[in-house]
C-alpha positions in Angstrom: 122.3 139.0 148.5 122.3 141.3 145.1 121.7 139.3 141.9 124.9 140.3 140.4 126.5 138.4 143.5 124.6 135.7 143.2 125.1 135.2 139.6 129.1 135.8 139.8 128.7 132.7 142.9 127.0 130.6 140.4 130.1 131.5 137.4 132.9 130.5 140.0 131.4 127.2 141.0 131.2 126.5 137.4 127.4 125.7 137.7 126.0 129.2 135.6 123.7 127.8 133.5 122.4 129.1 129.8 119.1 128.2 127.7 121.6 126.7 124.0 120.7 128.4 120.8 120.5 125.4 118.4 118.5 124.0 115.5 117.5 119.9 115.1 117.5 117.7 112.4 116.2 114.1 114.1 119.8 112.8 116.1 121.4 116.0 115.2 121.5 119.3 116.5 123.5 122.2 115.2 125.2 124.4 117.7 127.2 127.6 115.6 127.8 126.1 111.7 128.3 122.5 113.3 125.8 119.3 113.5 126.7 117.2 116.3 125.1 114.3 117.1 122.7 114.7 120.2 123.5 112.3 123.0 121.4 114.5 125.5 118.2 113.3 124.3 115.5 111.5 126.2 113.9 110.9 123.0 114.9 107.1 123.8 113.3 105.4 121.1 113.9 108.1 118.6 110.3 108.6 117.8 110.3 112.2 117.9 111.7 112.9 114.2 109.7 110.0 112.7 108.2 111.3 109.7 106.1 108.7 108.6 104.1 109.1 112.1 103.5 112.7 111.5 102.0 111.8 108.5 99.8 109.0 109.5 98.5 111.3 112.5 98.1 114.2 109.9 95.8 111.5 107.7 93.8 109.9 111.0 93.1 113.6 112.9 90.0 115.3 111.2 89.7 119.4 111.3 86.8 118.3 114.7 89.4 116.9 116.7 92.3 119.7 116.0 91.4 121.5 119.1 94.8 123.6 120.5 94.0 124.5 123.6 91.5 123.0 126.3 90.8 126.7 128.0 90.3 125.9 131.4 91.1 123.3 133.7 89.5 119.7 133.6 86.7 120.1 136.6 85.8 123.1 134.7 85.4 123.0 131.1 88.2 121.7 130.3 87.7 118.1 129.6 87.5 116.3 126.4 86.8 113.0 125.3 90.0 112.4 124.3 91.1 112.9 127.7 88.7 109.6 129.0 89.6 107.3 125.7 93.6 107.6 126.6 93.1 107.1 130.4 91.0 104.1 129.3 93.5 103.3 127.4 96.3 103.1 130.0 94.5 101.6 132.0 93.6 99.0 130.1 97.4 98.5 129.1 98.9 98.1 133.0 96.0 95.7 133.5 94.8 98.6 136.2 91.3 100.4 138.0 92.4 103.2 136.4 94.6 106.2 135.0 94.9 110.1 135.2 96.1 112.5 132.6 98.9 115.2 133.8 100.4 117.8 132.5 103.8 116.8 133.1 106.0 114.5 135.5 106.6 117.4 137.6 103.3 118.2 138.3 102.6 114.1 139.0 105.3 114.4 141.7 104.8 117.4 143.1 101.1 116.7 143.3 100.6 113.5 144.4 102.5 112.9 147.8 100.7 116.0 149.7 97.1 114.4 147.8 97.6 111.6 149.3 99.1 111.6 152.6 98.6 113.6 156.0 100.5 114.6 159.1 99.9 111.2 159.8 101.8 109.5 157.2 105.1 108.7 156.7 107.3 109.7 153.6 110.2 107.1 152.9 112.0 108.3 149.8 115.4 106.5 148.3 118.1 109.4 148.6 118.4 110.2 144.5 115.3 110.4 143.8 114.4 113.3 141.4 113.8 116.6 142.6 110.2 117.0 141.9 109.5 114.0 143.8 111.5 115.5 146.6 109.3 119.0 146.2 106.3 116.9 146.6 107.7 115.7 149.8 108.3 119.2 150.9 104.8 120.1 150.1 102.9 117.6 151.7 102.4 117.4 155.5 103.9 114.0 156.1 107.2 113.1 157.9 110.0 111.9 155.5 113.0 110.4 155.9 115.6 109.4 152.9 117.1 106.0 152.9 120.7 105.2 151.0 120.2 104.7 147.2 119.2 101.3 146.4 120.1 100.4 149.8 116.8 97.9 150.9 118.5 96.3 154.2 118.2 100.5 155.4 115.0 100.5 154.3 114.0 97.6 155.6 114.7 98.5 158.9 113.4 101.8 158.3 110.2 100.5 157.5 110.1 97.9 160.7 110.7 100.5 163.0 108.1 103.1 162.1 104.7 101.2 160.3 103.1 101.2 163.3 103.7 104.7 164.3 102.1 106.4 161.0 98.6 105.2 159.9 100.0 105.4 156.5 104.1 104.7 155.1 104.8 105.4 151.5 107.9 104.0 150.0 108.6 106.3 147.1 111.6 105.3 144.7 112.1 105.7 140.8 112.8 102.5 138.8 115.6 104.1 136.2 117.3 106.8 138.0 117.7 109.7 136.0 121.5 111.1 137.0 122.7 107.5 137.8 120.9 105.6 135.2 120.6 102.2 137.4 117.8 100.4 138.1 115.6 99.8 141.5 115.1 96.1 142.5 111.2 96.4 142.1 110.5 92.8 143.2 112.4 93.7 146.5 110.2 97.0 147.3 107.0 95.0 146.3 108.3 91.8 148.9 109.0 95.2 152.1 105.7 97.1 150.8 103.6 94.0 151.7 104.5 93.1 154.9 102.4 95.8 155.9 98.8 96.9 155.3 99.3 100.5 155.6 101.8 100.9 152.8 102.0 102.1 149.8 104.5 101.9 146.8 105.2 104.8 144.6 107.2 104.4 141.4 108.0 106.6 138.9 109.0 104.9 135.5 109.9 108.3 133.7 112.7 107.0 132.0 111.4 103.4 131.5 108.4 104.0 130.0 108.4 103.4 126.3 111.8 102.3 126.2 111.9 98.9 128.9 109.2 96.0 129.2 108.1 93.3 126.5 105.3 95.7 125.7 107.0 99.1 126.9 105.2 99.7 129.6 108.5 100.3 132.0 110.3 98.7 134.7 107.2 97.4 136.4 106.4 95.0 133.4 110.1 93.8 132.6 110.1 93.4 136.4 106.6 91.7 136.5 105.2 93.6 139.2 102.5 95.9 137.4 99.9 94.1 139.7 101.8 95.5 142.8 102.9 99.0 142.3 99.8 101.3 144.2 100.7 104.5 142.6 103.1 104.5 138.9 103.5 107.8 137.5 105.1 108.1 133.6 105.8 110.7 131.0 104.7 111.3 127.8 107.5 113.6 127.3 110.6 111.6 126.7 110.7 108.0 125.3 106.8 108.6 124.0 107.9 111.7 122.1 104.6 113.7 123.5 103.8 116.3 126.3 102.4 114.7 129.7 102.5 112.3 132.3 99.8 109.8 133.5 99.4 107.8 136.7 98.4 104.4 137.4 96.4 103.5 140.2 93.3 102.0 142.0 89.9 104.3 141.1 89.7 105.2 145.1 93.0 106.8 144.7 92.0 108.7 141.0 89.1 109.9 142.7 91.2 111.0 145.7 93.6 112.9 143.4 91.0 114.5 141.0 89.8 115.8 144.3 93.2 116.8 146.6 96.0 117.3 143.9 96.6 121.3 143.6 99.0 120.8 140.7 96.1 119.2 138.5 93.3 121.3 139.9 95.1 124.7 139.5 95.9 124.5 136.1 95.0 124.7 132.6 94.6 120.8 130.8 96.8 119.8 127.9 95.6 120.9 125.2 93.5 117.8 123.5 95.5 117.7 120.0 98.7 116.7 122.3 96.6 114.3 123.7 95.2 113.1 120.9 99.1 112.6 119.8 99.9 111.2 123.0 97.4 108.2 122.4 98.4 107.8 118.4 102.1 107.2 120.0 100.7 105.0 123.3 99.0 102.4 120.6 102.2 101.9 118.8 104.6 101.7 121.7 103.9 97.4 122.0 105.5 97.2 118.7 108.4 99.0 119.4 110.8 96.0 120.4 113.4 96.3 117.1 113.8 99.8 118.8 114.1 98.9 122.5 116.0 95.5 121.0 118.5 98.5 119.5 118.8 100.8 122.9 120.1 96.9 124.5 122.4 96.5 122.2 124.0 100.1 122.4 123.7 99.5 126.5 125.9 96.4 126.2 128.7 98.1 123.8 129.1 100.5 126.5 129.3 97.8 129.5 132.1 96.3 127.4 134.1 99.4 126.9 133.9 100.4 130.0 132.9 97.4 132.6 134.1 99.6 135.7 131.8 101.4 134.8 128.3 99.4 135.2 125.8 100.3 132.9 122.8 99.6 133.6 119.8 101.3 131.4 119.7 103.6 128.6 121.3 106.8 130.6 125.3 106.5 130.7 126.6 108.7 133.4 130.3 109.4 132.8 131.2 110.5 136.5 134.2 114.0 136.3 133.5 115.6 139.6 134.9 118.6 139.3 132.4 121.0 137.1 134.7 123.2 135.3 136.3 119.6 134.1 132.6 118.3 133.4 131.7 121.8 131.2 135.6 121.0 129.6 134.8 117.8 128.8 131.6 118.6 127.0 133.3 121.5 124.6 135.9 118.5 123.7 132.8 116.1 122.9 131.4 118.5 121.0 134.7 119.1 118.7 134.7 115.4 118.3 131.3 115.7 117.1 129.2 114.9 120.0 126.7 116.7 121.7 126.8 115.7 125.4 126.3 117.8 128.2 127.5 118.2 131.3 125.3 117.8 134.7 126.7 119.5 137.6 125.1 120.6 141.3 122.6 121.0 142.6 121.3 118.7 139.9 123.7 115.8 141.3 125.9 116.0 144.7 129.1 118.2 144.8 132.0 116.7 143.4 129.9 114.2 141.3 129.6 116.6 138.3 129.1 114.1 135.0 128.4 114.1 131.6 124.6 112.4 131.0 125.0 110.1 127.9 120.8 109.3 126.9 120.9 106.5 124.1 118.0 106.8 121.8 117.2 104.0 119.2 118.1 106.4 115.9 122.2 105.8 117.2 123.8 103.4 115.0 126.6 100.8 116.2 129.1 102.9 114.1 128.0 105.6 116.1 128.6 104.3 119.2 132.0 102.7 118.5 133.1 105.9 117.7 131.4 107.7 120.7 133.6 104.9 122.6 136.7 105.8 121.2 136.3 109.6 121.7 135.7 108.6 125.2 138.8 106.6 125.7 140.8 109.0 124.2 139.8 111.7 125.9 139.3 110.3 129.3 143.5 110.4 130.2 143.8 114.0 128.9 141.4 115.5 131.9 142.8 113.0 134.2 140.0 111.2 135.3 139.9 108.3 137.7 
């Protein structure tokens, strides 16, 4: 099929997509002459925009440790000691063997699942999880199957009837979903993954990390099963207002993936300045609880305006369906003085196109109250269920 078809498919589906021209300016971003509050954001604990950081970071980093580029991959020349001090650092944090540094959540989940399985393993993925998870499944040589989202009696069977048959079975789930915004029972995947001595539990706690847990260290900590999870893999990039991802693990399976993962091997290291940052912003996340106190507060004004609804985390998805509605709705919010974007296929299902409300800690209860009402009283004028 020509481009020009292709593309003119993609317009009438109402799924063309276009990078935005905007500026920022901390919770706002100016699209044409108007400044619109950014509820697209994963910056969930609004740390992005916080000067007084930049500043301290500015005053701690000497002219030595300003390095902008690492030059080469890390089993080349490319490691630093920066690079050791933050994995230390994780690791030390989840109470773990032992971390490794990534360049982002994409690479983690399109690297790790062909590291560390075989044609003898067994994949067993819940059905929305994101799509780099579900290119790492593609890539490796397991077997995978896809169980109903949150659905553990599926899974539970699924697991029963195929252990034995694989000499390894990795359960593979997020713990925030990203398009859905609910939250994976953790203690119940721990509980299936134990029965078993052959499996494994992989969690990613992208959008947890930073902004869930007494200390912020996701999911797995507010759930209390950071002991239990074999393989967690988080981001730098959204609620920790850096570049990166890092995964916690046992030091067998760090040395396995230094070894196997193509997608860390192949490829130029962070540069160590970002890392450096990325540690500066990792020490203060424990202290962060006014800010993840705030992101609860905004969760539960939202479950009250709209209980139907079910609002689980930090990421509000307001369901459409159709995606010329979904890109409608959006140009309304944005002449109410919201910027909110819509999320259509193949990022979620057909006929489940949304707009993805991400709450960050800089949005005020006035804010919100009036994000409400713009909701409400736009909701009946594109007929939505």
């Amino acid at each position: 099929m020509e481009i020009e078809e292709r593309l003119k498919q993609i317009r009438e589906a109402g799924t063309f997509r276009s990078l935005p021209h905007i500026s920022h300016n901390g919770k706002y971003i100016k699209e044409g002459d108007a400044w619109l509050l950014n509820v697209s954001s994963n910056d969930y604990l609004g740390l992005s925009s916080v000067n007084s950081f930049r500043k301290e970071f500015a005053s701690v980093c000497d002219e030595s440790q300003a390095i902008y580029t690492s030059s080469s991959a890390r089993l080349l020349t490319g490691n630093f000691p920066i690079y050791d001090d933050l994995e230390a650092l994780i690791a030390r944090r989840y109470g773990r063997e032992a971390a490794l540094l990534l360049n982002s959540g994409y690479h983690a989940n399109i690297g790790i699942l062909p590291a560390v399985t075989t044609a003898s393993s067994l994949i067993i993925a819940d059905k929305l999880v994101h799509a780099s998870i579900i290119d790492g499944i593609n890539l490796s040589r397991a077997k995978a199957v896809r169980y109903r989202h949150n659905d553990y009696a599926q899974l539970e069977r699924l697991l029963d009837e195929n252990h034995s048959n694989y000499d390894c079975v990795v359960l593979v789930t997020e713990s925030i979903f990203s398009m859905d915004g609910d939250i994976c029972n953790l203690c119940k995947m721990v509980e299936l993954k134990k029965r078993y001595p052959n499996v494994l539990l992989y969690v990613d706690e992208a959008h947890a990390v930073g902004a869930c847990g007494a200390t912020g260290l996701g999911q797995a900590e507010e759930q209390g099963v950071l002991a239990d999870v074999d393989i967690l893999v988080g981001t730098f990039g959204k609620a920790l207002a850096s570049v990166g991802a890092f995964v916690v693990t046992s030091e067998k399976m760090k040395q396995l993936l230094i070894n196997c993962m193509r997608s860390s091997i192949f490829t130029t290291a962070l540069p160590p300045i970002n890392v450096l940052w990325s540690k500066f912003i990792f020490e203060k996340i424990p202290f962060m609880t006014a800010e993840r106190a705030q992101l609860k507060r905004l969760e539960q004004m939202l479950q009250t305006a709209f209980p139907e609804r079910r609002v689980s985390s930090q990421i509000f998805p307001f369901l459409i369906g159709d995606s010329l509605e979904a890109i409608r709705f959006s140009e309304c919010l944005k002449k109410k003085g919201f910027y909110a974007l819509p999320v259509r296929p193949p990022t979620v299902p057909e006929g489940t196109s949304r707009i993805r409300f991400s709450l960050t800690a800089q949005i005020t209860e006035e804010e919100m109250i009036r994000l409400i009402e713009v909701l409400k009283e736009l909701s009946p004028n594109l007929n939505l269920d």
